[in-house]
N, C-alpha and C positions, 0 to 999 in steps of 0.2 A: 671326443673332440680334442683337438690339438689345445696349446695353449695362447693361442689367441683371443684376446678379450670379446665374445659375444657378449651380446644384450639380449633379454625376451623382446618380441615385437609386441609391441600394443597396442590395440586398436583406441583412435583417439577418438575420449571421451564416451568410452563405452568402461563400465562397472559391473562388480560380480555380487552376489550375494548368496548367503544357506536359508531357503526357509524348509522347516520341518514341518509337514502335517499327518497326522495319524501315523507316526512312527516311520513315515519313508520323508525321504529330504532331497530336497529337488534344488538344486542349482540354478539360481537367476540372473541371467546377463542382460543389460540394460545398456543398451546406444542413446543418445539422446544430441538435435542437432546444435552446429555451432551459432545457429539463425536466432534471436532474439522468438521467443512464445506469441504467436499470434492473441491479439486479445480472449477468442476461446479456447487456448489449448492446442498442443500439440496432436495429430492424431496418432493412434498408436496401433502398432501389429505384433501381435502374439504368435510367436511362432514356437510348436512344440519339434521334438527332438532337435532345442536349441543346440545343444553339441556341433547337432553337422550340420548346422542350415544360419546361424546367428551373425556369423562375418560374413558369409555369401552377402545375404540382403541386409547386413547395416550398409556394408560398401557398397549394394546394388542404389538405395538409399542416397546414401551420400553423394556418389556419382550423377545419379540422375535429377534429383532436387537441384541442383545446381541450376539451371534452365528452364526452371516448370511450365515457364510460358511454352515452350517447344514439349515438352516430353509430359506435362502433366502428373510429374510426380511432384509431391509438395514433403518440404521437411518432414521427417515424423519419428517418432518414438519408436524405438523397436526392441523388444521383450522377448527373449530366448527363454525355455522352459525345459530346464537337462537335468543332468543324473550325474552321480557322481563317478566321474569315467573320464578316462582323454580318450576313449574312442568314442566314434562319431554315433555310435548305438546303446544302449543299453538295455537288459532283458526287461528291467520294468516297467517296457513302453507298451510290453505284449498285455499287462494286468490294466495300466492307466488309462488305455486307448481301447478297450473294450469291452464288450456286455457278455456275460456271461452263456453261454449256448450250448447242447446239447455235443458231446464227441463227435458224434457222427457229423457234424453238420461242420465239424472243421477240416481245414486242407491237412493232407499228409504231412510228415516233418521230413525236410528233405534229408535229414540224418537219421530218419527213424527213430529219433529219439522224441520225447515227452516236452510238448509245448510247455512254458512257462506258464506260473499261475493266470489267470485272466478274470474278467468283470468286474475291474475294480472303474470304470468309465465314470459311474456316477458319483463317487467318491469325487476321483480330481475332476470334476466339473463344478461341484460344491467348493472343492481347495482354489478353481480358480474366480469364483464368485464372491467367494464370502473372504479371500487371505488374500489371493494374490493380485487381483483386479482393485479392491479397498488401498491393499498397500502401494500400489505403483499412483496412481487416484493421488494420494497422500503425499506421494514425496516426489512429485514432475508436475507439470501444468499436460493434461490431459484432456482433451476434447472428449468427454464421453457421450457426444456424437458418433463420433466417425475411429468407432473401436474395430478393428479386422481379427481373423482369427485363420491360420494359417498350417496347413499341417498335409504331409505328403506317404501314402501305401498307408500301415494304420492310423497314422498321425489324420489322416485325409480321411480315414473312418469316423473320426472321435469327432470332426470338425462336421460330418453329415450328421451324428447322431445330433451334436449342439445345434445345427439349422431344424433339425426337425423335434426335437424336444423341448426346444427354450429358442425358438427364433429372435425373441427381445435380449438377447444376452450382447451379441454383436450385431453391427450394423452390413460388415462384409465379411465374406464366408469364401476361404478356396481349401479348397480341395485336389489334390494335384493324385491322381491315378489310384482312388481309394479303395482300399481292400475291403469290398463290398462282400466278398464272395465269405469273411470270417464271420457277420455277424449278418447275414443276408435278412434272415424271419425276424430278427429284432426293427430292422431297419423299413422292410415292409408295414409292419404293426404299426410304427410311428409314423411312418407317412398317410396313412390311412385318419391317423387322428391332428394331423398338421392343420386343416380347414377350421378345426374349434381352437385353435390357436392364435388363429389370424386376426387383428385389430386393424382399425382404420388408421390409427395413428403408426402402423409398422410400413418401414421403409428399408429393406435389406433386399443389398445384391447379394448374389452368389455364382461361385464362378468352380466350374468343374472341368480340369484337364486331364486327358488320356494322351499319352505317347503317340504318336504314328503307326510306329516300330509295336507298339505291346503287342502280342498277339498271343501269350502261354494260354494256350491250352485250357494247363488245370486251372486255372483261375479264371479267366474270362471275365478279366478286369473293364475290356475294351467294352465289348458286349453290356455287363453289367451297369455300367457307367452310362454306358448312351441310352440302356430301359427306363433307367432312373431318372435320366434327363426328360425325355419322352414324358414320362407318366407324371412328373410334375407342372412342365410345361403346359399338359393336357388340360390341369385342374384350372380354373374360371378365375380363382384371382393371383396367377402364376404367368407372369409373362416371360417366355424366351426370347431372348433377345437377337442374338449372333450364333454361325458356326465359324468356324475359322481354318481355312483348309492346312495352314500351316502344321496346324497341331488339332487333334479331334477336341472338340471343347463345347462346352454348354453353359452359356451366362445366364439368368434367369432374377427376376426380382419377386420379391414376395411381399406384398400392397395390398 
């Protein structure tokens, strides 16, 4: 860089913070809007691989709450959940975001080389229940109504496995092209035990996007995605709601 006086850009009124749990430390970015806290709270979205996804949708956020009455988005908190990296990825999203599974039953490495540790899923589900859900809770005006949980490829895993292991944890669920195909037999098992889970007082959307475009092959993300939607929508207190030709998708509530 020459020597012209730059500045870092900032994203306005969004904060960082370290929390550490079990020896790994997870970087917290926190938006919060310029709009005074409705009397219950702001709602909030938790977005994992905060790195590359946390300025997309605070701006997406910001931009659109502007006119809620037209677009239906309303002010809200928004909670990034990264690694310590300025790149937009980090390997220990392959250990956070999933259950632990047999070799065989994982996709090849497309370098031939040796997947990253993995099954550490129920670990940070516990860190975001018991540390970091408690601590944002604590220091923002929080609707713990209307908490979303948002996460995209394995991020979009770890967000199926929290709808079907702990559906009372959040209220809205996306999942955007989930790598179904890493922890497939895990994710079967828990579906199967989702019905003894279900209360009458539970009110949760969930919202499942595939690409258009996806079609690999080895994965059969597209495929996998729209079974899952199927066989939940199937069960007696799972209503599907929408498809949507723009983008292959399955919204569903669980009541």
């Amino acid at each position: 860089m020459k020597s012209t006086d730059y500045q870092p850009v900032v994203i306005p009124r969004s904060y960082h913070r370290i929390m550490t749990y079990q020896e790994r430390d997870y970087h917290i970015f926190v938006s919060i809007p310029a709009d005074p806290p409705p009397e219950s709270g702001f709602p909030v979205i938790y977005l994992l691989d905060g790195n590359s996804v946390f300025a997309t949708v605070t701006e997406a956020i910001r931009i659109q709450s502007r006119g809620p009455e037209r677009t239906g988005v309303y002010p809200a908190i928004v909670v990034g959940i990264g690694y310590p990296t300025d790149d937009p990825y980090h390997p220990a999203r392959f250990y956070d975001y999933t259950y632990e599974v047999p070799a065989s039953e994982l996709p090849g490495s497309p370098k031939g080389a040796e997947w990253p540790q993995m099954g550490g899923a129920e670990q940070f589900l516990t860190f975001l229940e018991e540390e970091l859900k408690p601590s944002i809770e604590n220091d923002f005006p929080i609707d713990r109504t209307q908490q979303a949980i948002l996460g995209h490829s394995l991020g979009g895993l770890f967000v199926l496995h929290v709808l079907l292991s702990r559906p009372h944890a959040f209220q809205r669920y996306i999942a955007g092209s989930p790598s179904i195909h890493w922890n497939e037999s895990v994710l079967l098992a828990k579906e199967s035990q989702l019905p003894s889970l279900l209360t009458d007082d539970l009110n949760v959307h969930a919202l499942l996007t595939i690409g258009e475009l996806e079609n690999d092959r080895r994965f059969l993300v597209k495929e996998k995605s729209l079974a899952m939607i199927e066989r939940l929508s199937s069960r007696t207190q799972i209503r599907h709601e929408k498809n949507c030709p723009l983008l292959i998708t399955g919204s569903f509530c669980l009541s």
